[in-house]
C-alpha positions in Angstrom: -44.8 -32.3 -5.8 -46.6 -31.5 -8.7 -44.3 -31.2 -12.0 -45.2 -27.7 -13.0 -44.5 -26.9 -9.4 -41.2 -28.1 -9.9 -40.7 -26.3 -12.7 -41.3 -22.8 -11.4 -39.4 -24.2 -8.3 -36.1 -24.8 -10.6 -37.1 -21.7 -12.8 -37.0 -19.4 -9.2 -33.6 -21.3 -8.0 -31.9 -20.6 -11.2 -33.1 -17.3 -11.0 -31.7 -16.7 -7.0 -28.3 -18.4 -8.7 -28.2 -15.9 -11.6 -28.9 -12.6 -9.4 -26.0 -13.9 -6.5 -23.9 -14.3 -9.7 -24.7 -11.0 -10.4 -23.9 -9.3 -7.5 -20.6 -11.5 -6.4 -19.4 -9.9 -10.0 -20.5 -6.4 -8.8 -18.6 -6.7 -5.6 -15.6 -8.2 -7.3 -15.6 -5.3 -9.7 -16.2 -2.4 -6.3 -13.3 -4.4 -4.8 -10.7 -5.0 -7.2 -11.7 -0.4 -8.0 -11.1 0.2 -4.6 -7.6 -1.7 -4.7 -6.7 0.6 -7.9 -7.9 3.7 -5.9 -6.4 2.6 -2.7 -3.0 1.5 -4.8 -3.1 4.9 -7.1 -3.8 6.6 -3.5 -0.6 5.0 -1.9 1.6 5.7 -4.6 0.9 9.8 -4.9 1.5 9.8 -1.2 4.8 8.5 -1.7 5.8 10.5 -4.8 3.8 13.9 -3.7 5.1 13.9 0.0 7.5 11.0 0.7 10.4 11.4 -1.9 10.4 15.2 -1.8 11.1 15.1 1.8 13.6 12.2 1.6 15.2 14.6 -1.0 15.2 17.5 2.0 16.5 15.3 4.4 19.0 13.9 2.4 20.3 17.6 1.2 20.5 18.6 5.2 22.2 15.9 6.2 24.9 15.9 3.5 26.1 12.4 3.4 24.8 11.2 6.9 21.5 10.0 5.4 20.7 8.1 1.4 17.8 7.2 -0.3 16.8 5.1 -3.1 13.6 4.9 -4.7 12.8 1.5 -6.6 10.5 1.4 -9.6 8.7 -1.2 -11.7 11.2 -2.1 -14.5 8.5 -1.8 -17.5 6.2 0.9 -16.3 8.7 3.0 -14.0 5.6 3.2 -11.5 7.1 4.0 -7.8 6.8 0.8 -5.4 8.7 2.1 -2.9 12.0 3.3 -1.6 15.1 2.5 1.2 16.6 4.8 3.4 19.7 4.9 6.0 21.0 7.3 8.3 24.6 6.9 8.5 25.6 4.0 10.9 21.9 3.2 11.6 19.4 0.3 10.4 18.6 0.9 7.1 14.6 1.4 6.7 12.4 0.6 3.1 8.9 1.8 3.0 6.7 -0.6 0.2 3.6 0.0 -1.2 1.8 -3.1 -0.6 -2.1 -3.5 -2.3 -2.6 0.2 -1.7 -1.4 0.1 2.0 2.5 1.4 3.1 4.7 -1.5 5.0 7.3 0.5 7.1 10.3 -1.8 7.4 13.2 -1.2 9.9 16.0 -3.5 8.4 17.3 -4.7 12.3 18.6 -8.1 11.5 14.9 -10.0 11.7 13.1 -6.9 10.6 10.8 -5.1 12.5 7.7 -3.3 11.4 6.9 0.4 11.9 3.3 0.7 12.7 3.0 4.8 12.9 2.9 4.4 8.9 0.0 2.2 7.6 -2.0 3.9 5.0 -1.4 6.8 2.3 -2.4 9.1 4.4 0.3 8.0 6.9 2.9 9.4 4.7 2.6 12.7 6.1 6.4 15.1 7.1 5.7 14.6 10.2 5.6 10.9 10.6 8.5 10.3 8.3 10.3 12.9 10.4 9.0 10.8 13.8 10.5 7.6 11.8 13.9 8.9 10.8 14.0 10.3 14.5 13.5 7.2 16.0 16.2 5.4 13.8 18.9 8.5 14.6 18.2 7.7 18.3 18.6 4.4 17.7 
């Protein structure tokens, strides 16, 4: 191959290499803002919705039924919080990379799949969950 050749060959590769540098960075950057969105997203549902109607259910069930809410040490941000109903397996709900993780707390643990994603956290699937662990 001719040695100018070569040279536009190696100055068009490093070229290709510079521009998928480029955009792997860009789609790093999209990602890693989603995953603060989806995170930020997760975390209102839980404070906005979640605790205030822990906070009902607690006050109507006076004593059957606690709640705890755990926060970050340093930064007091909400990453989730435990509940039992009186003589029933005690249930956490985490925030997890801008997802919710349901947890019933039955020995081996079992996962609650009504309650996925912020928008999960609505009253009426934590009402369905604490139903379901009052009926055992």
């Amino acid at each position: 191959m001719d040695p100018k050749e070569l040279a536009k060959l190696y100055a068009a590769q490093m070229a290709k290499e510079a521009a998928d540098r480029a955009a792997e960075k860009a789609a790093d950057v999209a990602a890693t803002k989603a995953l603060e969105l989806a995170a930020a997203d997760a975390e209102n549902a839980l404070n906005d919705v979640a605790i205030p109607y822990l906070q009902q259910i607690e006050s109507a069930m006076a004593g059957n039924f606690t709640f705890d809410v755990q926060r970050e040490v340093t930064s007091n941000r909400t990453l989730g919080v435990k509940f039992e109903v009186k003589e029933r397996h005690p249930v956490s709900i985490k925030l997890v990379w801008g997802a919710i993780q349901v947890r019933i707390h039955t020995g081996g643990g079992m996962i609650y799949p009504e309650i996925k994603v912020p928008s999960d956290l609505s009253k009426e699937k934590l009402g369905a969950l604490v139903q379901t662990i009052i009926e055992g």
